[in-house]
C-alpha positions as a Markdown table, in Angstrom:
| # | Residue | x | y | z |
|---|---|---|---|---|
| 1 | Unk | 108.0 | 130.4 | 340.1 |
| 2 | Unk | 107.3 | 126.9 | 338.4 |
| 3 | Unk | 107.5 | 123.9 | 340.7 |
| 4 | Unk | 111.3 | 124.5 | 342.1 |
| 5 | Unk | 111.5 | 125.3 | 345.7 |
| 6 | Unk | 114.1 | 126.0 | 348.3 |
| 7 | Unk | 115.0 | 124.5 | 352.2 |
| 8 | Unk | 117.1 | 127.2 | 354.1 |
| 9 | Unk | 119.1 | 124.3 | 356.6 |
| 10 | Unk | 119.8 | 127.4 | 359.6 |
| 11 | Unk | 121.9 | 126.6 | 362.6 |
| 12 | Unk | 125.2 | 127.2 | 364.2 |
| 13 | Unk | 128.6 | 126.7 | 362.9 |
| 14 | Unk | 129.4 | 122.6 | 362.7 |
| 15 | Unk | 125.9 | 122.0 | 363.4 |
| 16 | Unk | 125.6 | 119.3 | 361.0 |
| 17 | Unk | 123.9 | 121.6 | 357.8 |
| 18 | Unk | 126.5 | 120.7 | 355.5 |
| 19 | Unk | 126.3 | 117.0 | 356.0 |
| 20 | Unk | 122.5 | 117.1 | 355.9 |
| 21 | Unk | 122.7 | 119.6 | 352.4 |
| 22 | Unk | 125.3 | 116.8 | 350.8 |
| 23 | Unk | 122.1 | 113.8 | 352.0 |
| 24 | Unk | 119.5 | 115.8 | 350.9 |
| 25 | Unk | 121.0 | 116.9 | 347.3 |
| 26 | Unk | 121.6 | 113.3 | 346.8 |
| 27 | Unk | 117.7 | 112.2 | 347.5 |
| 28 | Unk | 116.7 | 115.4 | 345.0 |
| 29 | Unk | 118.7 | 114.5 | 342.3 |
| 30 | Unk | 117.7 | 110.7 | 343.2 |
| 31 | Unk | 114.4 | 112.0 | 342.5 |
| 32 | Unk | 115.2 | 113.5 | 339.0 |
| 33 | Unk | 116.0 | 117.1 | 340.3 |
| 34 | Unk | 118.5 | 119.4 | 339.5 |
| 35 | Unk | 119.4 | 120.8 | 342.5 |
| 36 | Unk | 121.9 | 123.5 | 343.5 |
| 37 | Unk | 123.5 | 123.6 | 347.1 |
| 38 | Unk | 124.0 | 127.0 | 348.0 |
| 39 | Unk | 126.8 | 126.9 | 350.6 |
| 40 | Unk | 127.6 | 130.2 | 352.6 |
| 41 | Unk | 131.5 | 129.8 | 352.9 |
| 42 | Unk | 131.8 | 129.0 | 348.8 |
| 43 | Unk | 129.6 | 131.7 | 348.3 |
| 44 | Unk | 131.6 | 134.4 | 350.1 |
| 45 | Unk | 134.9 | 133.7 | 347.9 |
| 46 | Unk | 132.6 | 135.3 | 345.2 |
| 47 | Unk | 130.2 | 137.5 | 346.6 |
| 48 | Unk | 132.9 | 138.9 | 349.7 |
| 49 | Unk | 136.1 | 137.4 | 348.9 |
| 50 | Unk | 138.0 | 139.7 | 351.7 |
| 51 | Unk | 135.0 | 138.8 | 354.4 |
| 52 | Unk | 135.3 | 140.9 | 357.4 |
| 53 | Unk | 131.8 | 139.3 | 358.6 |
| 54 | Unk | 130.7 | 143.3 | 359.4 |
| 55 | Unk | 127.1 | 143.8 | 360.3 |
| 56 | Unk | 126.9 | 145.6 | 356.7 |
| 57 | Unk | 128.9 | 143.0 | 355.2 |
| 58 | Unk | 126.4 | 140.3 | 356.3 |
| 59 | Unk | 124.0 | 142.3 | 355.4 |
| 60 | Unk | 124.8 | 142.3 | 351.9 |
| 61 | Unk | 125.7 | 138.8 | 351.6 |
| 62 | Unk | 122.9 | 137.2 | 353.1 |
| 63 | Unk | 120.4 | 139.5 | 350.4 |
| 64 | Unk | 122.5 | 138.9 | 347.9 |
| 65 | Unk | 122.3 | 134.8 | 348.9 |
| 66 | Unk | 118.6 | 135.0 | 349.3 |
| 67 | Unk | 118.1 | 137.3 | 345.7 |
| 68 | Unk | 120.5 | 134.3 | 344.0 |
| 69 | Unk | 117.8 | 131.8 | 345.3 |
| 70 | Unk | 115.0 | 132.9 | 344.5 |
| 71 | Unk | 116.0 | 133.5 | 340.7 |
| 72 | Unk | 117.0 | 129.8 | 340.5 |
| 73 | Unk | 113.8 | 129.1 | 342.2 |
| 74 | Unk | 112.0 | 131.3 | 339.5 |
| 75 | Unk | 114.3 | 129.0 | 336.5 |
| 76 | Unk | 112.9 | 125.7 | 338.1 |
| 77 | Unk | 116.3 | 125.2 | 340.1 |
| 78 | Unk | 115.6 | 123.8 | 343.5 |
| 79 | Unk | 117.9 | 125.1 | 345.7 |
| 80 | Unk | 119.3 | 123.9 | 349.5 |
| 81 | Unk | 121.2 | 127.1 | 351.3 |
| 82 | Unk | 123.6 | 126.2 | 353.3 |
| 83 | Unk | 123.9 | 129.1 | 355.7 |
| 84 | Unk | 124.1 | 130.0 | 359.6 |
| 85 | Unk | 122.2 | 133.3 | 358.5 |
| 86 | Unk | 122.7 | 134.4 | 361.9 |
| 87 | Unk | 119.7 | 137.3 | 362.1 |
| 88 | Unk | 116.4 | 136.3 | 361.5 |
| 89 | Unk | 116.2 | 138.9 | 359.0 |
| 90 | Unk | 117.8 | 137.0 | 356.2 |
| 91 | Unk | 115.7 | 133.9 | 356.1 |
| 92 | Unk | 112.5 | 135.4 | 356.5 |
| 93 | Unk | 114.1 | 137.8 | 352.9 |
| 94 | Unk | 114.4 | 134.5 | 351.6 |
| 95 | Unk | 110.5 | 133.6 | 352.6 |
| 96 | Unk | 109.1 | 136.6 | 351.0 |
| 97 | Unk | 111.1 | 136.3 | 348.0 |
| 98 | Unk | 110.1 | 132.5 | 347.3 |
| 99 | Unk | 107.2 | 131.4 | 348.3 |
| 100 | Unk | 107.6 | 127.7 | 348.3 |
| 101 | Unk | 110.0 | 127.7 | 351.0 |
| 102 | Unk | 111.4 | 126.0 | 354.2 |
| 103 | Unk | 113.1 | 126.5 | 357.2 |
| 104 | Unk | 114.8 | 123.7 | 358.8 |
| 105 | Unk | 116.5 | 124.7 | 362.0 |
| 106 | Unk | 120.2 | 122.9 | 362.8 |
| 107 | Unk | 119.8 | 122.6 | 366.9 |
| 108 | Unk | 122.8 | 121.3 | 368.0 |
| 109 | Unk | 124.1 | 122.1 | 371.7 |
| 110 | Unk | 126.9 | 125.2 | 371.4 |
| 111 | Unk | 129.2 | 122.6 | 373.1 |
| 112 | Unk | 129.4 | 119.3 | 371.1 |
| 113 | Unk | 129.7 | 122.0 | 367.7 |
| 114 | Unk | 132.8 | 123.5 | 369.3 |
| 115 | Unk | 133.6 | 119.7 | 370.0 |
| 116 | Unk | 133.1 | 118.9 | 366.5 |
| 117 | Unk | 134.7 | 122.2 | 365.0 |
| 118 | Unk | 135.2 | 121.1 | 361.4 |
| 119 | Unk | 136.6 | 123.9 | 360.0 |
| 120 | Unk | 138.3 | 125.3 | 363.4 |
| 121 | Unk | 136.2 | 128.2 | 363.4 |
| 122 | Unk | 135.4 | 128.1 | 367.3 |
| 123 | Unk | 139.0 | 126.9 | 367.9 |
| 124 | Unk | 140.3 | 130.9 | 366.1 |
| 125 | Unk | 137.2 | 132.6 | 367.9 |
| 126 | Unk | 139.2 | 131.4 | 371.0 |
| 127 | Unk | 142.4 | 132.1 | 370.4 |
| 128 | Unk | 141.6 | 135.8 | 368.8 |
| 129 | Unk | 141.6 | 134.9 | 365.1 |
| 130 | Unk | 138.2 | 135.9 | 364.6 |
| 131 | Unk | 136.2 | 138.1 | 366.5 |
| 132 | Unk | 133.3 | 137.4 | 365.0 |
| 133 | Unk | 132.1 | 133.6 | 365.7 |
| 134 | Unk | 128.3 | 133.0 | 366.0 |
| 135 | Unk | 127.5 | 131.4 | 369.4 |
| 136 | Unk | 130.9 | 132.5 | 370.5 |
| 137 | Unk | 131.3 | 136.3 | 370.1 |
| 138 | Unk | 128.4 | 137.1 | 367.9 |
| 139 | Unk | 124.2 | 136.6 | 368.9 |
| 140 | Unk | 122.8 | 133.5 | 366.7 |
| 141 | Unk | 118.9 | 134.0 | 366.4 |
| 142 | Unk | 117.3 | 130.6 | 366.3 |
| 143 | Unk | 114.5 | 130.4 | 364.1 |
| 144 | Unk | 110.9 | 131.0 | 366.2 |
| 145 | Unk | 108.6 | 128.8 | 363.9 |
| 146 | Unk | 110.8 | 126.6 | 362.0 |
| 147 | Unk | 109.5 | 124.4 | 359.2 |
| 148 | Unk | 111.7 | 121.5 | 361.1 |
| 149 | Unk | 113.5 | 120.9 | 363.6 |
| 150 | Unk | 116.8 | 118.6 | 363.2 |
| 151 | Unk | 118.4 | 117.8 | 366.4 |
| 152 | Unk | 121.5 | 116.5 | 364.9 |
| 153 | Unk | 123.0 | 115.2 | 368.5 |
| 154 | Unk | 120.3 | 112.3 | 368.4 |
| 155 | Unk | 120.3 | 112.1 | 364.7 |
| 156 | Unk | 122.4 | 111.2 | 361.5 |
| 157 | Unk | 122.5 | 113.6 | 358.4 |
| 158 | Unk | 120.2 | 110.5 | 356.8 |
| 159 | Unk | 117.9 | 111.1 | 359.4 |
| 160 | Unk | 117.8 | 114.3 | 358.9 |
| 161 | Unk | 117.3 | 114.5 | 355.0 |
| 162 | Unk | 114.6 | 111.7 | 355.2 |
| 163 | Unk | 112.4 | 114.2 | 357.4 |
| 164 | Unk | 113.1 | 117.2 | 355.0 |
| 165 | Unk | 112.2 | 114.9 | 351.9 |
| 166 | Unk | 109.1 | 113.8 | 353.9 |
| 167 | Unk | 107.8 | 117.0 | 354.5 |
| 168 | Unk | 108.9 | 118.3 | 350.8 |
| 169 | Unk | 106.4 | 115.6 | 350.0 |
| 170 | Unk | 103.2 | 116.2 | 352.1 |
| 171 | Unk | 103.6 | 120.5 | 351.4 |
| 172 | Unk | 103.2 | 118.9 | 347.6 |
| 173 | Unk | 106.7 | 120.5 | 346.6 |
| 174 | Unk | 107.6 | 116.9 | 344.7 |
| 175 | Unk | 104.7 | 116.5 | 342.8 |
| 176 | Unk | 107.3 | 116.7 | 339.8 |
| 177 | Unk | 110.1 | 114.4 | 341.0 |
| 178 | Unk | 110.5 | 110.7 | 340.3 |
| 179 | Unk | 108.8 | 108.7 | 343.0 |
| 180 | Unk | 111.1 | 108.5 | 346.2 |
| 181 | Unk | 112.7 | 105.2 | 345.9 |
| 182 | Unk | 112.0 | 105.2 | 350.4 |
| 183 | Unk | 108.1 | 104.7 | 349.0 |
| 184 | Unk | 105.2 | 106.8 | 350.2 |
| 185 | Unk | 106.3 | 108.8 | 353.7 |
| 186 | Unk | 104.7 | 110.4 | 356.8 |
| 187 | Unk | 106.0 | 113.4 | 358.7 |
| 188 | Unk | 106.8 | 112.7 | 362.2 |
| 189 | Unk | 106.3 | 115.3 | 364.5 |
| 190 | Unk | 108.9 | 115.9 | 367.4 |
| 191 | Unk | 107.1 | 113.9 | 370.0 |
| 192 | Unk | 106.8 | 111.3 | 367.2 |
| 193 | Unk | 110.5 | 111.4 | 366.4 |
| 194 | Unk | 111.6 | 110.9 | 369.3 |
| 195 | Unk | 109.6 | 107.9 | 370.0 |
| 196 | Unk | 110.4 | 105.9 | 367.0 |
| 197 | Unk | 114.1 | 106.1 | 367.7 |
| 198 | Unk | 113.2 | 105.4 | 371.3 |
| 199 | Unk | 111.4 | 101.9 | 370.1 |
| 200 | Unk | 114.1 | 101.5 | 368.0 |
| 201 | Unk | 116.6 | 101.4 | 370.6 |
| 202 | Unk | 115.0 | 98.9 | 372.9 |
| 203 | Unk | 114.8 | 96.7 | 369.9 |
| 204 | Unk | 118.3 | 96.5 | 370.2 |
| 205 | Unk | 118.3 | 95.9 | 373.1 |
| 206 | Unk | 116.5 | 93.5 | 373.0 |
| 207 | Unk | 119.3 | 91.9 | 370.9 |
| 208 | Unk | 117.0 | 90.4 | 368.7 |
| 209 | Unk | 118.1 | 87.5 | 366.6 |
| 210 | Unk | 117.8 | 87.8 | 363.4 |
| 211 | Unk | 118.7 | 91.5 | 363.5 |
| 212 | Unk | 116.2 | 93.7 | 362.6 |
| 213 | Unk | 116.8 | 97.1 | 360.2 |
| 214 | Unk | 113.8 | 100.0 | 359.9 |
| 215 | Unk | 114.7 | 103.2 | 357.6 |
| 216 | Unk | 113.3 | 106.2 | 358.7 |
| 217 | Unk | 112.1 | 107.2 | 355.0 |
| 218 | Unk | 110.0 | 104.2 | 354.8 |
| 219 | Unk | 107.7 | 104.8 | 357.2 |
| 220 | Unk | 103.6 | 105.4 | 356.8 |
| 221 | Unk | 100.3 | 105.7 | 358.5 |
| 222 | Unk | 97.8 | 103.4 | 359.2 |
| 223 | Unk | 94.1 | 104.5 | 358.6 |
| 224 | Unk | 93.6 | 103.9 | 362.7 |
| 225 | Unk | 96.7 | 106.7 | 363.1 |
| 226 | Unk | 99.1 | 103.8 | 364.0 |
| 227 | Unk | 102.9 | 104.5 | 362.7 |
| 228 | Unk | 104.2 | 101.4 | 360.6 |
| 229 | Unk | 107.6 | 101.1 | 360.6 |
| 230 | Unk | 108.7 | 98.2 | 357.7 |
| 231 | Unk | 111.5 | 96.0 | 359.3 |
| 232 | Unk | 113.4 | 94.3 | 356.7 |
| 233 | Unk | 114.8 | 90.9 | 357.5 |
| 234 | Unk | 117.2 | 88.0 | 357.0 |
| 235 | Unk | 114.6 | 85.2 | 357.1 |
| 236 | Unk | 112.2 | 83.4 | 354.1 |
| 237 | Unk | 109.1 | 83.8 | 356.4 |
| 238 | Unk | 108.1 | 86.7 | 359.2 |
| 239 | Unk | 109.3 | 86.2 | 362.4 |
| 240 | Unk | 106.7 | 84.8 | 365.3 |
| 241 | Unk | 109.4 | 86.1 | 368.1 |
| 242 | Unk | 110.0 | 89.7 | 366.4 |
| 243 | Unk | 106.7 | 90.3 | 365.9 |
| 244 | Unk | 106.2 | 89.3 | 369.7 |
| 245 | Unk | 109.0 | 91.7 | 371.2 |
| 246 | Unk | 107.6 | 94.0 | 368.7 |
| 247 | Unk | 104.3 | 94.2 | 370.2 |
| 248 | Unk | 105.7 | 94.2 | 373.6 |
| 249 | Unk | 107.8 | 97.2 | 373.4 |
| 250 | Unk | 105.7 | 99.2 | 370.8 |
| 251 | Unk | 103.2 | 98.9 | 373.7 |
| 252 | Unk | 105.7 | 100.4 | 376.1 |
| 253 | Unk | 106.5 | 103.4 | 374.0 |
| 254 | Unk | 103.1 | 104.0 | 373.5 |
| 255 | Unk | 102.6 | 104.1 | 377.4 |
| 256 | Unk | 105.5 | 106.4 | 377.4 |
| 257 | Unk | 104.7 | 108.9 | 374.7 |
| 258 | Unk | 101.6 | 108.3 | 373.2 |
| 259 | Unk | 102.8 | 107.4 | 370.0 |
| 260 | Unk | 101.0 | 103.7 | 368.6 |
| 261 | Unk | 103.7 | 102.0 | 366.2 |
| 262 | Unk | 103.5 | 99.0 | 364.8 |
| 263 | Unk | 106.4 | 96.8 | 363.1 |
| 264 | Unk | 105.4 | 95.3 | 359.9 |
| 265 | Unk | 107.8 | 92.7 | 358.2 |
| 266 | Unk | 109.4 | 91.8 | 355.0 |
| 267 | Unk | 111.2 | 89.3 | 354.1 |
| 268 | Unk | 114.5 | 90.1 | 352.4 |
| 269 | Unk | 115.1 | 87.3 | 350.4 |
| 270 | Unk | 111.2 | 87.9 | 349.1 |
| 271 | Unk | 112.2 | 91.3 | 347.6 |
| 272 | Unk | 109.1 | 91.2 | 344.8 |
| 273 | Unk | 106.9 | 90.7 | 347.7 |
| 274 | Unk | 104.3 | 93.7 | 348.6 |
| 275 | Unk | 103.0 | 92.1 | 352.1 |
| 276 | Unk | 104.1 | 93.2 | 355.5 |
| 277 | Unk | 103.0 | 91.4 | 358.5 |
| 278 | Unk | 102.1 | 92.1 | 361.7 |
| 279 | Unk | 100.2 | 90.0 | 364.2 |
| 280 | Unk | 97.4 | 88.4 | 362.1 |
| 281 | Unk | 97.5 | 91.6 | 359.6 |
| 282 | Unk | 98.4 | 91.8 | 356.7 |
| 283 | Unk | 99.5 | 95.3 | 354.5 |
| 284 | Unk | 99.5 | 95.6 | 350.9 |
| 285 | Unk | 102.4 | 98.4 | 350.6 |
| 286 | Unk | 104.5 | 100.0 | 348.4 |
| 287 | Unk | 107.5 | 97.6 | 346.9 |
């Protein structure tokens, strides 16, 4: 099977997969991979061009998606499927056909998808143009033990592919690719997650001045377990204020979750520089 891998993005119709698959492609092919984006509805005008979305039907399809895979996987072709896969059954095909593999489950609430309704596929489940919408008419089985989650109501599709590259990176599935140009990552649990984007929003409302930027693919972990987020920011020397406010509401996360970050600081107009600072620390890091 070589080096190539695949990441089965799962979830229900306008969950959010396709704008996390078009992210993630970019950061592979960033990264000096070839990567092919398997995407259930472009498939179908090939492998069922009349669909009738019968149980058979699907049946079919989804082996025939997950056989396609796992031969590109066996070229040295990453691939990203693009697929609600409604039964359980299909992914875990995909699992036992190619082993270096991931599930990311889509969640996003049944309500703000039919909100969202790209392609109006709830919109002819309700008026009797299709009888066979999952979520709607027909069952959707969630994954049980997903590789990742995505909540894609509290995230953006940059978020999202950020997590899945970080956790491509510490299963070893990039040991091939190019550096990531986000630098060296951690995988944030759930809990974790949730908590940095928590800190990150009381930073802004803290209305901090100047403003302050953190990118979720840049994050890492101190030796002590701490979670550094890098801030980059329009000033020639680190801020004495930031680092203050920082402090103060890192500490009230932690109180709230658990979760220890601390912001580190760069300046932007100091771009060559390798030194974050927080407090009286200082991090040699990544560029």
């Amino acid at each position: 099977m070589g080096d190539a891998f695949a990441v089965w993005l799962t979830g229900l119709p306008a969950s959010g997969k396709s704008s996390i698959a078009r992210e993630l492609a970019g950061r592979l092919r960033d990264s000096g991979l070839n990567v092919q984006v398997l995407e259930s509805d472009a498939a179908r005008t090939v492998l069922t061009p009349a669909a009738t979305y019968a149980p058979a039907e699907r049946d079919l399809f989804y082996r025939a998606l997950a056989y396609s895979a796992s031969l590109l996987v066996a070229h040295g072709v990453p691939v990203i499927l693009d697929a609600t896969a409604t039964r359980r059954a299909y992914r875990d095909l995909a699992r036992t056909l190619i082993p270096r593999f991931l599930e990311v489950a889509v969640e996003c609430p049944l309500s703000l998808c039919q909100e969202r309704d790209y392609k109006g596929t709830y919109r002819k489940g309700k008026e009797g143009g299709s009888r066979t919408v999952p979520g709607l008419q027909e069952p959707y089985e969630a994954p049980l033990t997903p590789d990742l989650v995505v909540e894609t109501a509290r995230s953006s599709p940059r978020e999202g592919a950020d997590r899945i590259m970080a956790l491509l990176h510490s299963r070893g599935f990039l040991t091939g690719a190019r550096a990531y140009r986000g630098g060296p990552m951690v995988v944030l649990d759930q809990l974790e997650n949730d908590a940095f984007h928590h800190l990150m929003r009381l930073l802004q409302e803290a209305d901090v001045s100047p403003p302050v930027t953190a990118d979720a693919s840049r994050l890492s972990r101190a030796k002590d377990g701490r979670i550094i987020v890098p801030v980059e920011m329009e000033a020639v020397e680190p801020s004495v204020p930031l680092a203050l406010i920082a402090t103060h509401k890192a500490e009230q996360v932690y109180k709230q979750t658990g979760c220890r970050f601390v912001i580190a600081q760069r300046p932007v107009r100091d771009p060559q520089r390798r030194t974050y600072v927080w407090g009286g620390e200082r991090w040699e890091t990544f560029p």
